[in-house]
N, CA, C and O atoms as a Tripos MOL2 file, in Angstrom:
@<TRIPOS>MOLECULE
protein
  296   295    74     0     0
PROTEIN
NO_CHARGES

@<TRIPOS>ATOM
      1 N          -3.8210  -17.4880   26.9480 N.3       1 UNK1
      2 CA         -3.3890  -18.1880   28.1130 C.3       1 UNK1
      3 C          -4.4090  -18.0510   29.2330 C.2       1 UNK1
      4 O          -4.7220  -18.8900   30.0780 O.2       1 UNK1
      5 N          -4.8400  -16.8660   29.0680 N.am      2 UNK2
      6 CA         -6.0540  -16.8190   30.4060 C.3       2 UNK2
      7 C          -7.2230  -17.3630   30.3410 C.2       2 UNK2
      8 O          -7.9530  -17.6510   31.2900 O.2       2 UNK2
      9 N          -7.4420  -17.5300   29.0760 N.am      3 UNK3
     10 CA         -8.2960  -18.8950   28.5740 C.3       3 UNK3
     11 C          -8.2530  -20.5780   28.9010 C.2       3 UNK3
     12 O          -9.0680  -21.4820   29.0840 O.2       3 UNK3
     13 N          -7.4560  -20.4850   28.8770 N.am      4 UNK4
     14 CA         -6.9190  -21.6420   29.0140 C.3       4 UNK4
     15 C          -6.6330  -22.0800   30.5420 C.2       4 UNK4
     16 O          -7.1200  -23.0780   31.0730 O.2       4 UNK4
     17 N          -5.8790  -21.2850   31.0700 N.am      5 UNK5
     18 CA         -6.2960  -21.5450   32.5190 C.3       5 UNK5
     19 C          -7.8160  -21.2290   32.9900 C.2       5 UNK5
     20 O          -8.2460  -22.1110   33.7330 O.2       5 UNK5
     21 N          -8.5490  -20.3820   32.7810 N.am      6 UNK6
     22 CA         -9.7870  -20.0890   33.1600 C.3       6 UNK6
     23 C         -10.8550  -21.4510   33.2740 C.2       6 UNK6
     24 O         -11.8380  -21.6520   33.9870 O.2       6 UNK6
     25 N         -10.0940  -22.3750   32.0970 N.am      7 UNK7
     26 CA        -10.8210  -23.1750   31.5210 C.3       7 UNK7
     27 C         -10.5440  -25.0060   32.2550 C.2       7 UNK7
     28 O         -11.2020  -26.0450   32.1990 O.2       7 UNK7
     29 N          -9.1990  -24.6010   32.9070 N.am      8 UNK8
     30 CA         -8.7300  -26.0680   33.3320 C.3       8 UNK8
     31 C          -9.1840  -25.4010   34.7420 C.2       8 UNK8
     32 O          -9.6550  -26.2560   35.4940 O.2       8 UNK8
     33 N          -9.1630  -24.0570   35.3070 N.am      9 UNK9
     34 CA         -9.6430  -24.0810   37.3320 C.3       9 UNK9
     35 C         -10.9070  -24.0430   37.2580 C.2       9 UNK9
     36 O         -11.4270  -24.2040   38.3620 O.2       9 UNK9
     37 N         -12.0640  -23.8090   35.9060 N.am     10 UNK10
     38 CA        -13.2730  -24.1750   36.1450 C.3      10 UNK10
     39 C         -13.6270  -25.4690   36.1970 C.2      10 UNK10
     40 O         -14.5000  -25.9670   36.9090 O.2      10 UNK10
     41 N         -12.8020  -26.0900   35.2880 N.am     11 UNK11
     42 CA        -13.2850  -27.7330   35.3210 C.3      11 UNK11
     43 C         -12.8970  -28.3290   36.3570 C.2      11 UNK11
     44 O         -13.5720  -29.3040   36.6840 O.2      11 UNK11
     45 N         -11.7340  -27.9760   37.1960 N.am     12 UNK12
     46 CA        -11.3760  -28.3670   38.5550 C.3      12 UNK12
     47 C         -12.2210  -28.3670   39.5260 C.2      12 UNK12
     48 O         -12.4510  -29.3690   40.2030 O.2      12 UNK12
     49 N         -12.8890  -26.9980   39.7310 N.am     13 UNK13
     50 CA        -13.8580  -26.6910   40.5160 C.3      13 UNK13
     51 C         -15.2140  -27.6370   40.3730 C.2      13 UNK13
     52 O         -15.3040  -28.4930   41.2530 O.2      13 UNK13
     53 N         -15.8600  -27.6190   39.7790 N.am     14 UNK14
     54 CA        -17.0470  -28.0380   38.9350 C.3      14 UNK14
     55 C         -16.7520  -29.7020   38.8260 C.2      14 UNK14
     56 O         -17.5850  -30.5630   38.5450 O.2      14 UNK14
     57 N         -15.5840  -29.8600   39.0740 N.am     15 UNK15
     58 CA        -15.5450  -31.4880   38.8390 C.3      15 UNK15
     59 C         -15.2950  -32.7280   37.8170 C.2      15 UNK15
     60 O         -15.0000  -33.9100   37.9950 O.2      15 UNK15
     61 N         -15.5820  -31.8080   36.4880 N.am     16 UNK16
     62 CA        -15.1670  -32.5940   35.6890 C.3      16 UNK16
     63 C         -13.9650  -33.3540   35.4410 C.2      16 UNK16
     64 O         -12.9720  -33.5560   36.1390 O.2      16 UNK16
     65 N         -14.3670  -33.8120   34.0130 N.am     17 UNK17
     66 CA        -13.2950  -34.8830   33.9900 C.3      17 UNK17
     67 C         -11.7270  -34.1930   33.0810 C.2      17 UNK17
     68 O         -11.6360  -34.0840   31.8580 O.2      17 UNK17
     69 N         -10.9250  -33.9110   33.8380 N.am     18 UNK18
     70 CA         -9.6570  -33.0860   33.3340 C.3      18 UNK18
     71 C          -9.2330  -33.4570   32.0160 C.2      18 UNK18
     72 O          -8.9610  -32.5870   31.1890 O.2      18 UNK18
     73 N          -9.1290  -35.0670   31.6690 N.am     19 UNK19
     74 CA         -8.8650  -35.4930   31.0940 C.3      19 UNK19
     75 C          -9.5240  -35.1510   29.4660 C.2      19 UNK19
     76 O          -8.8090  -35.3240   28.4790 O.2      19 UNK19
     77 N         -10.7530  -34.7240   29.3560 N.am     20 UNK20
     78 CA        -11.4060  -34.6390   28.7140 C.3      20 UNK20
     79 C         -11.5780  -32.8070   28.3460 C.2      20 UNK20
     80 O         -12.0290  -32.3870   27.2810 O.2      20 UNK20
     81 N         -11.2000  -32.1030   29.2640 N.am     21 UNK21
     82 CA        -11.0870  -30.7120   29.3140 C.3      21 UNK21
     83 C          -9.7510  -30.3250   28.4450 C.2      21 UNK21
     84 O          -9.6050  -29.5860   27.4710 O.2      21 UNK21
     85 N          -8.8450  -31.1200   29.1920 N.am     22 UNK22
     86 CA         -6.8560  -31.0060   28.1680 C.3      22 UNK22
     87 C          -7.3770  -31.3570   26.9030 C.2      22 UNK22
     88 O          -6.9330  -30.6430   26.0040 O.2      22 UNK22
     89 N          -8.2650  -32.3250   26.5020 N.am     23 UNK23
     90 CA         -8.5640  -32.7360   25.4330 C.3      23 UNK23
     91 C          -9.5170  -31.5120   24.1260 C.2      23 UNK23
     92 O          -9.4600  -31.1460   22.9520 O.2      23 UNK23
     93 N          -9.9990  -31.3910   24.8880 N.am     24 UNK24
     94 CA        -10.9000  -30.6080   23.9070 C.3      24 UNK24
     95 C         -10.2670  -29.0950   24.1190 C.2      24 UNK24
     96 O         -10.7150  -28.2090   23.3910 O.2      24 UNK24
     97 N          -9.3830  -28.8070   24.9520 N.am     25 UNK25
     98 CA         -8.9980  -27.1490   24.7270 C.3      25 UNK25
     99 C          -7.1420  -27.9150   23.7390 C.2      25 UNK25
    100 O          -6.4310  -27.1230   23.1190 O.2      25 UNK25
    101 N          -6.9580  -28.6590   23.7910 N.am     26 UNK26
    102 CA         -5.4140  -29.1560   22.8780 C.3      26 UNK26
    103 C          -6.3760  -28.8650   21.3480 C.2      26 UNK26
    104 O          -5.6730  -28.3550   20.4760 O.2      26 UNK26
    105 N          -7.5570  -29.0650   21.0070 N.am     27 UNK27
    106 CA         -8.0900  -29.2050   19.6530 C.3      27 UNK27
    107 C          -8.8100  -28.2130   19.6550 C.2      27 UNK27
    108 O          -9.5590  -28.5060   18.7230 O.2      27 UNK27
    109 N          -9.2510  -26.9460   20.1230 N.am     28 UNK28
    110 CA         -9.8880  -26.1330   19.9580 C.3      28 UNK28
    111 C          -8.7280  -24.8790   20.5030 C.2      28 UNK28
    112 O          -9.2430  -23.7800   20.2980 O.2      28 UNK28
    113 N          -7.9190  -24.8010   20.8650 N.am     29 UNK29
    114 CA         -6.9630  -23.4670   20.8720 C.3      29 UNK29
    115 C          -5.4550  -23.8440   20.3070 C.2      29 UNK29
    116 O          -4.7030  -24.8120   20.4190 O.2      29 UNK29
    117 N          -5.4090  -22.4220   19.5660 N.am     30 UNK30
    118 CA         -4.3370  -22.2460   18.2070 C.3      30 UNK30
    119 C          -4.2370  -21.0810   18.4670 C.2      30 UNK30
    120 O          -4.7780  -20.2390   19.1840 O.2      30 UNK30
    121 N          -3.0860  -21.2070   17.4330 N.am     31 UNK31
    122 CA         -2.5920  -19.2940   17.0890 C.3      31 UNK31
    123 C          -1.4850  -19.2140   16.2420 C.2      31 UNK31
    124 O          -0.7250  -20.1550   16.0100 O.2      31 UNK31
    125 N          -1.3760  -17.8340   15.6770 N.am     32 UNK32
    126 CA         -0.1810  -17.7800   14.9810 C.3      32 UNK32
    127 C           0.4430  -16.4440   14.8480 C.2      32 UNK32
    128 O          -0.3740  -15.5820   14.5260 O.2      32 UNK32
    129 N           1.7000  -16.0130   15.0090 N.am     33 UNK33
    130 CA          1.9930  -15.1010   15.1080 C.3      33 UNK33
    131 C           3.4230  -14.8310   14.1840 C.2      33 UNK33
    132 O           4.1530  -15.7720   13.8710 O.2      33 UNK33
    133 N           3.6850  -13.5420   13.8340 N.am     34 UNK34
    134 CA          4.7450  -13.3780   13.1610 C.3      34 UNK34
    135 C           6.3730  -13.0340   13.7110 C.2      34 UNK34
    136 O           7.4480  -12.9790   13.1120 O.2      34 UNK34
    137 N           6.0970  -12.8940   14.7180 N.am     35 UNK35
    138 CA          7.1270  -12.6180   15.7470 C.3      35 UNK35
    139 C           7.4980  -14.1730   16.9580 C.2      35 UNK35
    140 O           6.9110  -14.5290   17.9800 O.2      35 UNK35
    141 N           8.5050  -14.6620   16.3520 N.am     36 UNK36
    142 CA          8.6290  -16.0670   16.8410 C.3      36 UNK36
    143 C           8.8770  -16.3220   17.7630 C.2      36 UNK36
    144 O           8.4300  -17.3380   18.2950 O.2      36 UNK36
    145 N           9.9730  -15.2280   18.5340 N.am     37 UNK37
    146 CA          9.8030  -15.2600   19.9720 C.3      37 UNK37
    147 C           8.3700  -15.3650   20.4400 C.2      37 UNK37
    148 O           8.0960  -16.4120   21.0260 O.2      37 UNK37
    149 N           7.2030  -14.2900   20.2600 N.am     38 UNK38
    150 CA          5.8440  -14.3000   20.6840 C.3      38 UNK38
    151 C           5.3760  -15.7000   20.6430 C.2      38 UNK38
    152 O           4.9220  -16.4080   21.5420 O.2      38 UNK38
    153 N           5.6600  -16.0140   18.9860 N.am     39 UNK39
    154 CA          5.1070  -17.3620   18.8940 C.3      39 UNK39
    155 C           5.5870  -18.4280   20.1770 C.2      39 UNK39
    156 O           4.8740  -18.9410   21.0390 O.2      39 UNK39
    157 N           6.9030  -18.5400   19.9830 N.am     40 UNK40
    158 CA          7.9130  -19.2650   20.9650 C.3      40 UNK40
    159 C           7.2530  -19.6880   22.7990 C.2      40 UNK40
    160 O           6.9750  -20.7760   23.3040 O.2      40 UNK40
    161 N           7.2040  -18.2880   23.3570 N.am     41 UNK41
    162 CA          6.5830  -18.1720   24.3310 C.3      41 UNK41
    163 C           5.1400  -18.5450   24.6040 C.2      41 UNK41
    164 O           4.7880  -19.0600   25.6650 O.2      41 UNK41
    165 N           4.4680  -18.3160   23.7860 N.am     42 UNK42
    166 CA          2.8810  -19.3390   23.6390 C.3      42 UNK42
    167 C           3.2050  -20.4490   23.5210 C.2      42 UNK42
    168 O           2.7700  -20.9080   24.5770 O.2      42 UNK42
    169 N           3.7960  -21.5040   22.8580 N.am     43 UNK43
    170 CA          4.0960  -22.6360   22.7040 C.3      43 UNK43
    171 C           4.3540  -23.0440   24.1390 C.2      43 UNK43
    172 O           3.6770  -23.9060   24.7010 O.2      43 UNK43
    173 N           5.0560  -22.5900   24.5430 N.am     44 UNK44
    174 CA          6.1640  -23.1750   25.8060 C.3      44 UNK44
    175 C           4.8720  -22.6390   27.5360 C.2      44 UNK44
    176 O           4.8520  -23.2200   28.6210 O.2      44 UNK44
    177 N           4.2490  -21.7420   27.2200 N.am     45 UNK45
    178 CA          3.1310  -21.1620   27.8200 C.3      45 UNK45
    179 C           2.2340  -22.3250   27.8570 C.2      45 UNK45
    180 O           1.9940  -22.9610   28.8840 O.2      45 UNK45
    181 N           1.7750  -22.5660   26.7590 N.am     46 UNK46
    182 CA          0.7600  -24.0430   26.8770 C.3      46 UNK46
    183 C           0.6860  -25.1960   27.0440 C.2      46 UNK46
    184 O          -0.2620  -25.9490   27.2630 O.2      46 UNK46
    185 N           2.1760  -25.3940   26.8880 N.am     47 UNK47
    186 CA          2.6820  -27.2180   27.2310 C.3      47 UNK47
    187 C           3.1600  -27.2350   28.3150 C.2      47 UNK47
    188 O           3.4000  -28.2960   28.8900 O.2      47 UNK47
    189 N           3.5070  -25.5680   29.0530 N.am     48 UNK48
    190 CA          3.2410  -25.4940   30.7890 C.3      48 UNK48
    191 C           2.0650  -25.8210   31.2460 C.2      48 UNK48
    192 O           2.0060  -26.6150   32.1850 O.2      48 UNK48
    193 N           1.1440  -25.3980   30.8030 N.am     49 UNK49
    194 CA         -0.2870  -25.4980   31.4340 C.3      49 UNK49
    195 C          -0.4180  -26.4840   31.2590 C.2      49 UNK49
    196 O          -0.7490  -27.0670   32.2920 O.2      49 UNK49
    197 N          -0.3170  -27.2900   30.1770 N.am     50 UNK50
    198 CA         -1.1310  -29.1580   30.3020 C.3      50 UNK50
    199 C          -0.5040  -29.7890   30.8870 C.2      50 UNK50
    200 O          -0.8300  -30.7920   31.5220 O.2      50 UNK50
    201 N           0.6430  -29.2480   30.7590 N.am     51 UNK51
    202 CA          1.3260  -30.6490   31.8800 C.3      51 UNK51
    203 C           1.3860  -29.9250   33.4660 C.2      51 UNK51
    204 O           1.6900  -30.6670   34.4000 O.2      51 UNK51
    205 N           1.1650  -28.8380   33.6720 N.am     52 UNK52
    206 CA          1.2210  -28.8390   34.9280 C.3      52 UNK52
    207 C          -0.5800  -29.3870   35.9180 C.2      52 UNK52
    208 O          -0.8020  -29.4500   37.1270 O.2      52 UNK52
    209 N          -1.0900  -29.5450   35.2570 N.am     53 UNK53
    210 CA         -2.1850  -30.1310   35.1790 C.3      53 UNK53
    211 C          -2.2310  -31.5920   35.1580 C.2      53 UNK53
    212 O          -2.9240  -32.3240   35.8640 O.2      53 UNK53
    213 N          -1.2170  -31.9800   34.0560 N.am     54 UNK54
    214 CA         -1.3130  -33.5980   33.9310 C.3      54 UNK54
    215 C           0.2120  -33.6590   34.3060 C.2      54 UNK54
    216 O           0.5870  -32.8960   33.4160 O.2      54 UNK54
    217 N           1.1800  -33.9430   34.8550 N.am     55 UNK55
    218 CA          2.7430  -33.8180   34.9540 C.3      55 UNK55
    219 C           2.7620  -35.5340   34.3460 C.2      55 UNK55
    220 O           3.6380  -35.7390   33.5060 O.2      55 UNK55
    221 N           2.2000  -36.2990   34.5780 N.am     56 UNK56
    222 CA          2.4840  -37.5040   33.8540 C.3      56 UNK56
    223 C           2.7610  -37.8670   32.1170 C.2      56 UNK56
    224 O           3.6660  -38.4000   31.4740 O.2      56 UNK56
    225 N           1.5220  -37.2880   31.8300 N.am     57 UNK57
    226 CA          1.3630  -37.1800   30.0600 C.3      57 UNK57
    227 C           2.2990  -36.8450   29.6590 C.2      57 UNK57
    228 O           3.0930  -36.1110   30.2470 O.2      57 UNK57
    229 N           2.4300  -37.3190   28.5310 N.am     58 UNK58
    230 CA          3.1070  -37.0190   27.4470 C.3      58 UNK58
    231 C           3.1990  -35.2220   27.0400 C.2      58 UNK58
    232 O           2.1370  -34.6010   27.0380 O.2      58 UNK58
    233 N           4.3900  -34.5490   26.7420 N.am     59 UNK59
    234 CA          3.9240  -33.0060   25.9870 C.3      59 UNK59
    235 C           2.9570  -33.1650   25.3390 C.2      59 UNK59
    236 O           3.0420  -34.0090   24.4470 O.2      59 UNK59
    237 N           1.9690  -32.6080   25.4750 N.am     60 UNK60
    238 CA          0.9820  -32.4100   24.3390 C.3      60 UNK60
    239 C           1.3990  -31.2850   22.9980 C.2      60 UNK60
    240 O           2.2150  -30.3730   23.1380 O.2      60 UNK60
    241 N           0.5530  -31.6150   21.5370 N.am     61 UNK61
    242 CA          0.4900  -31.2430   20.3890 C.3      61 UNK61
    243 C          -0.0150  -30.1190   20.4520 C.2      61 UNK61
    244 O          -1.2340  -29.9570   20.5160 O.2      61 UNK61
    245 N           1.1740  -28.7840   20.4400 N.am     62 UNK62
    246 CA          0.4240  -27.9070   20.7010 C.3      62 UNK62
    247 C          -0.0600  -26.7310   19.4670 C.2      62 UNK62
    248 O           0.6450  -26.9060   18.4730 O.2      62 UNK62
    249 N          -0.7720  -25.9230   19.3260 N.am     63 UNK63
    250 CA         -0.8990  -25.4010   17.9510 C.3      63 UNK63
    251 C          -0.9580  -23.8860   17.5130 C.2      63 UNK63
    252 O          -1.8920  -23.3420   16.9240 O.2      63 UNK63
    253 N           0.4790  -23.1970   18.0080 N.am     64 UNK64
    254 CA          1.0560  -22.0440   17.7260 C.3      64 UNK64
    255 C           1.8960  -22.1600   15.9910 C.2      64 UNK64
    256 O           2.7380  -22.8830   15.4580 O.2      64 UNK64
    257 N           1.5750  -21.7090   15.8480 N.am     65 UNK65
    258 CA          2.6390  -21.3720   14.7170 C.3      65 UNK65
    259 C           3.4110  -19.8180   14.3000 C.2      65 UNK65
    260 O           2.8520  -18.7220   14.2580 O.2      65 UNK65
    261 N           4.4080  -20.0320   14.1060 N.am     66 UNK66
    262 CA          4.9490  -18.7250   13.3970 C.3      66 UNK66
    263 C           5.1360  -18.4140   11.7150 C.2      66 UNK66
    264 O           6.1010  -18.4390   10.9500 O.2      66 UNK66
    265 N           3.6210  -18.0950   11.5630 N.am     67 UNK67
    266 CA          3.4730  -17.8380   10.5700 C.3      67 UNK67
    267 C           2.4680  -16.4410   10.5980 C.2      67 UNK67
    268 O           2.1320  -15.8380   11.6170 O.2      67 UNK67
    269 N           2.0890  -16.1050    9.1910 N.am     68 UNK68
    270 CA          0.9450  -15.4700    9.1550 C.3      68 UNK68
    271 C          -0.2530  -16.2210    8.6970 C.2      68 UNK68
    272 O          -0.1960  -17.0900    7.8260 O.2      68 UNK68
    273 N          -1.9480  -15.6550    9.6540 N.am     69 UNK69
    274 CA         -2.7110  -16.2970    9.3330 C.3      69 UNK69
    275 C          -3.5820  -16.0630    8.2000 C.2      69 UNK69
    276 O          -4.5670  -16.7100    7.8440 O.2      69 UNK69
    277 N          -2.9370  -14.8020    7.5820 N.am     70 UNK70
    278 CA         -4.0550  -14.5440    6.1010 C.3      70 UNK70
    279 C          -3.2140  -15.2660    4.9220 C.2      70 UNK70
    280 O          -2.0260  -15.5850    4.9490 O.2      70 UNK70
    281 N          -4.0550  -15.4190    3.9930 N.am     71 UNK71
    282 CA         -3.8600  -16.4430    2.9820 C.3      71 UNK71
    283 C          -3.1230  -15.1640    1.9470 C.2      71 UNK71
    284 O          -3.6650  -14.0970    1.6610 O.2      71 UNK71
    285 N          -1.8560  -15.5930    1.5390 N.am     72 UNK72
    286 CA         -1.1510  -15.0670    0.7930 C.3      72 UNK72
    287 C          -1.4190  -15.4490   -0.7630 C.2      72 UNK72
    288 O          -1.1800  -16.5640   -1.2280 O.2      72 UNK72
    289 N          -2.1180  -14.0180   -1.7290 N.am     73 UNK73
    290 CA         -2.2280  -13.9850   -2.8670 C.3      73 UNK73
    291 C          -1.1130  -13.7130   -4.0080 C.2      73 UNK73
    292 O          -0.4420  -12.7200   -4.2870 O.2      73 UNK73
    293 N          -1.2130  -15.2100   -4.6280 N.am     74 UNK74
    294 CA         -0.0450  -15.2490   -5.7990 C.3      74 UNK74
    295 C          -0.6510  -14.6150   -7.2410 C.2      74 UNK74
    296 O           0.0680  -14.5560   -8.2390 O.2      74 UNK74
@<TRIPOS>BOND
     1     1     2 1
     2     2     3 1
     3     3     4 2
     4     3     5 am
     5     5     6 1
     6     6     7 1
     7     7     8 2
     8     7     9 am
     9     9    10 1
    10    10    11 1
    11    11    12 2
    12    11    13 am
    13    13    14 1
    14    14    15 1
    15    15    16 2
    16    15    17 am
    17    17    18 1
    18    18    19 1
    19    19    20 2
    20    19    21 am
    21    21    22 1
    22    22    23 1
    23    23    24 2
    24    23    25 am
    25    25    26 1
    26    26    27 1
    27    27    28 2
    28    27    29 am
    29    29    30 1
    30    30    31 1
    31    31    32 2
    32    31    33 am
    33    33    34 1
    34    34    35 1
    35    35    36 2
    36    35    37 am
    37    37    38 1
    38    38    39 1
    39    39    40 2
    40    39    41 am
    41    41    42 1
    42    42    43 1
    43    43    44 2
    44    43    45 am
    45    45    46 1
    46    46    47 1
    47    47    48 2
    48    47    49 am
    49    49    50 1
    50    50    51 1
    51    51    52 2
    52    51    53 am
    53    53    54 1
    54    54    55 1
    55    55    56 2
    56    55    57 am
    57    57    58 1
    58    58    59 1
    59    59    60 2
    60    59    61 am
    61    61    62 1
    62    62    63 1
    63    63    64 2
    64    63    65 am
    65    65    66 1
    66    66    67 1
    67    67    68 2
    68    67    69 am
    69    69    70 1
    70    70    71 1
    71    71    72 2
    72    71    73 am
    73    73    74 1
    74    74    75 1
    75    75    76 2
    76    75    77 am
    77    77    78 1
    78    78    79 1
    79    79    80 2
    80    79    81 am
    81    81    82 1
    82    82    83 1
    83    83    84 2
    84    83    85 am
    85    85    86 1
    86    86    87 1
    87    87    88 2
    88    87    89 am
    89    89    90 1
    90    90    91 1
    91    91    92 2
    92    91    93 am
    93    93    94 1
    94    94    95 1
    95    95    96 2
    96    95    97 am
    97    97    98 1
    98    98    99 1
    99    99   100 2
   100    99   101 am
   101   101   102 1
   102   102   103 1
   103   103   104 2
   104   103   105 am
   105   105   106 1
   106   106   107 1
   107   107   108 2
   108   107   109 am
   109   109   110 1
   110   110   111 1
   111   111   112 2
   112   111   113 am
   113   113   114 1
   114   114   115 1
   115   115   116 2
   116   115   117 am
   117   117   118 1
   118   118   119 1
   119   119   120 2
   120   119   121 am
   121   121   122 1
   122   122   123 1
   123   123   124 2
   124   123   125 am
   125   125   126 1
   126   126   127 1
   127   127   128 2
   128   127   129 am
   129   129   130 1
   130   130   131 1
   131   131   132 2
   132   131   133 am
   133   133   134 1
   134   134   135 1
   135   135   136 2
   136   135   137 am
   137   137   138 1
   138   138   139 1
   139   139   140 2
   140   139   141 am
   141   141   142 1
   142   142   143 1
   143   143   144 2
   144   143   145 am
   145   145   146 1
   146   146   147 1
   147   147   148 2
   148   147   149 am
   149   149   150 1
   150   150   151 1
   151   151   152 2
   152   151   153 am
   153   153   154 1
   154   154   155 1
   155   155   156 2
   156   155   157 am
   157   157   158 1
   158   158   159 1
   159   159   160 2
   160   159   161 am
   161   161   162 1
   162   162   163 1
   163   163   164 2
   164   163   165 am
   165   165   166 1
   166   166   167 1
   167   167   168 2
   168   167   169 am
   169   169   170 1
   170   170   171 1
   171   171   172 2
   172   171   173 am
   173   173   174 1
   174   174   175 1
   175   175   176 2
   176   175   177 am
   177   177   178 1
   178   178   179 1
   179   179   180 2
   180   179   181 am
   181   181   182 1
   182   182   183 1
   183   183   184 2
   184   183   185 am
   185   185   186 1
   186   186   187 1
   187   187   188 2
   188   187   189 am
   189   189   190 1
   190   190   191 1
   191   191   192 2
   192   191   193 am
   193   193   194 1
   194   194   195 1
   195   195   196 2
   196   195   197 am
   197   197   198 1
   198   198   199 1
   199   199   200 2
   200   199   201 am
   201   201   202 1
   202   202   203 1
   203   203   204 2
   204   203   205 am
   205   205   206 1
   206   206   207 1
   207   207   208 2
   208   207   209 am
   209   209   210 1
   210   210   211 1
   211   211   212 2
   212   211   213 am
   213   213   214 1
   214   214   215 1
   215   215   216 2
   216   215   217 am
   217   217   218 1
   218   218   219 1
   219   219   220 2
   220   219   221 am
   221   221   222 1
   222   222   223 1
   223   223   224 2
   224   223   225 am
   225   225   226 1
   226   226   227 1
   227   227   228 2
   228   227   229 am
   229   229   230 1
   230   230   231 1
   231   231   232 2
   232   231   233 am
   233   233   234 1
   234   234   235 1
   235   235   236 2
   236   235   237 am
   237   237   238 1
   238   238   239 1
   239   239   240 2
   240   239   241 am
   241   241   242 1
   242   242   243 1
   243   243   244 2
   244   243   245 am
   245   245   246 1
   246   246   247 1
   247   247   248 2
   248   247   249 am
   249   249   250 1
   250   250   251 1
   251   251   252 2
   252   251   253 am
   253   253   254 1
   254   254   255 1
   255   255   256 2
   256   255   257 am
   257   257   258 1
   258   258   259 1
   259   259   260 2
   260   259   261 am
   261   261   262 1
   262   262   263 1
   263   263   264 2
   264   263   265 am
   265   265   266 1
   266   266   267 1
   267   267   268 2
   268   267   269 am
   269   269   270 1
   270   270   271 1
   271   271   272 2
   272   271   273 am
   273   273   274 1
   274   274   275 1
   275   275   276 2
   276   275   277 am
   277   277   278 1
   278   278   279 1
   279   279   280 2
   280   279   281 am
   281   281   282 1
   282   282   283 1
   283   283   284 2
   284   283   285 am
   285   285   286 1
   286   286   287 1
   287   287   288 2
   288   287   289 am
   289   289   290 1
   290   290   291 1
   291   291   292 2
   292   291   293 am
   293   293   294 1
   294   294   295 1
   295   295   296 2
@<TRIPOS>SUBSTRUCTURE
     1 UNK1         2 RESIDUE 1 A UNK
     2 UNK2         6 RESIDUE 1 A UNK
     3 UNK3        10 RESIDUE 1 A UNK
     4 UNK4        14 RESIDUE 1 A UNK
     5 UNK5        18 RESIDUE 1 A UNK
     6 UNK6        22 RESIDUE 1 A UNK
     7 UNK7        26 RESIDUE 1 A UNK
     8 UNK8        30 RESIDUE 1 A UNK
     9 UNK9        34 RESIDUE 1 A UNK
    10 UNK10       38 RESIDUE 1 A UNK
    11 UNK11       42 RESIDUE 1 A UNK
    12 UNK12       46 RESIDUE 1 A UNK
    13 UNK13       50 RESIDUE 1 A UNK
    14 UNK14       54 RESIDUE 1 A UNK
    15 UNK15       58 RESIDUE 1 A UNK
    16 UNK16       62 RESIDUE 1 A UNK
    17 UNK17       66 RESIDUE 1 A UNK
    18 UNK18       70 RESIDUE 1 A UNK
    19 UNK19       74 RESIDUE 1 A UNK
    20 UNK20       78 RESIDUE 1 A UNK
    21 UNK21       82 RESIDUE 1 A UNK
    22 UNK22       86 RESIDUE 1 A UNK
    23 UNK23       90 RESIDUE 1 A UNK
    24 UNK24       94 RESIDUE 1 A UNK
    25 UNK25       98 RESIDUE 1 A UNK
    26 UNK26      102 RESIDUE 1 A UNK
    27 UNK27      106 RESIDUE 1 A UNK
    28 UNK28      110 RESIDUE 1 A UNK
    29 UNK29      114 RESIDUE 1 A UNK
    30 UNK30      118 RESIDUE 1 A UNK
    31 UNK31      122 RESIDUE 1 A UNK
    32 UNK32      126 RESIDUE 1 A UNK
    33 UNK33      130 RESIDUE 1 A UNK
    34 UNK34      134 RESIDUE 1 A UNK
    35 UNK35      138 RESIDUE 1 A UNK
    36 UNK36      142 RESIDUE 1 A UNK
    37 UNK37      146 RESIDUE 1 A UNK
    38 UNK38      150 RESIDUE 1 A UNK
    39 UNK39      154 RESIDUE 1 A UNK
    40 UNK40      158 RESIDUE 1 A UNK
    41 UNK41      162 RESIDUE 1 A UNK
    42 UNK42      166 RESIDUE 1 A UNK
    43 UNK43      170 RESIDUE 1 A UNK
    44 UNK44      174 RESIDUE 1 A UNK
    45 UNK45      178 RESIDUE 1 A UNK
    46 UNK46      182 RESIDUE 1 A UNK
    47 UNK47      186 RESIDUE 1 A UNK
    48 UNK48      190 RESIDUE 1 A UNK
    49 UNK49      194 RESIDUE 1 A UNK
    50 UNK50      198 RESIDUE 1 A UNK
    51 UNK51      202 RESIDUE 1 A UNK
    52 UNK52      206 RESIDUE 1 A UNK
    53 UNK53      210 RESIDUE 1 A UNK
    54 UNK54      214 RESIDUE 1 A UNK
    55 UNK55      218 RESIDUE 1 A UNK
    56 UNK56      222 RESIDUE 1 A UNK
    57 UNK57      226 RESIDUE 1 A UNK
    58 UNK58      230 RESIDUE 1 A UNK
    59 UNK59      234 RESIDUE 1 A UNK
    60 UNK60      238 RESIDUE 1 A UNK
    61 UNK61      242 RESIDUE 1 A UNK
    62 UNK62      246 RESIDUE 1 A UNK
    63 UNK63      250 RESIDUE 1 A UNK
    64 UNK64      254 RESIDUE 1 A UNK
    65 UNK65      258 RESIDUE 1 A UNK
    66 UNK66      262 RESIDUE 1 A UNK
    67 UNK67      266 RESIDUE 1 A UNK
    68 UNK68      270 RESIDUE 1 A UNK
    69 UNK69      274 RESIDUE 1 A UNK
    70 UNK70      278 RESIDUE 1 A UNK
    71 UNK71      282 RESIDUE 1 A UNK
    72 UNK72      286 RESIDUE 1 A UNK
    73 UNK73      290 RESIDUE 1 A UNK
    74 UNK74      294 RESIDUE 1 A UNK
């Protein structure tokens, strides 16, 4: 999360184009966790941040999961 904000008040500052910042941090930050509340709260953590940024848009696609991320051997 501190990423993520770090990443939308630099582009604020600096000027860029927001639009294009929501864009490329929606496709470049993920996660996954085994504890779904945890998971839960990241989810709901990040579709705060884009939309409080964009309040118009649509929720964005966000990419927490509650799972585990190592590959389970059958």
């Amino acid at each position: 999360m501190r990423y993520v904000h770090r990443c939308l008040e630099d582009a604020k500052q600096r000027g860029l184009d927001q639009n294009e910042v929501l864009e490329d941090l929606k496709q470049t930050v993920w996660g996954f966790d085994l504890n779904p509340f945890a998971a839960f709260i990241s989810h709901f953590q990040l579709t705060w941040a884009f939309l409080r940024y964009q309040p118009k848009n649509q929720p964005p696609l966000i990419h927490v999961h509650n799972l585990n991320s190592f590959p389970i051997a059958l």
